[in-house]
C-alpha angles and dihedrals in degrees: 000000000000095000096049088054091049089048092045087046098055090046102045079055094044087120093057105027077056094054095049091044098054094039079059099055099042090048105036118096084221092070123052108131081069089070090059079068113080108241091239092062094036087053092058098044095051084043087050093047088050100042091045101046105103089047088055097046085049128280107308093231090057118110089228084068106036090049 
């Protein structure tokens, strides 16, 4: 139930969860090897992990993630 709305929701909000994620790596002093990706690439990965979550956690209609 809960699960299901948290994976809908991320990935309702893939575009911008994308954009503050990748503004993140590039800034923080944590994370320098991200600067050595181009943005562009970088973008589509981050976009990719967001959109195919919930195919990665398990299908969201499935019981194991509703329970």
């Amino acid at each position: 139930m809960l699960s299901v709305q948290i994976i809908k929701l991320i990935e309702a909000h893939a575009e911008s969860l994308t954009r503050e994620v990748v503004a993140d790596l590039l800034t923080n002093e944590h994370t320098p090897s991200y600067l050595r990706i181009p943005k562009e690439e970088l973008e589509q990965r981050v976009f990719a992990f967001f959109q195919n979550l919930g195919n990665w956690i398990g299908d969201p209609k499935d019981d194991a993630i509703r329970a």
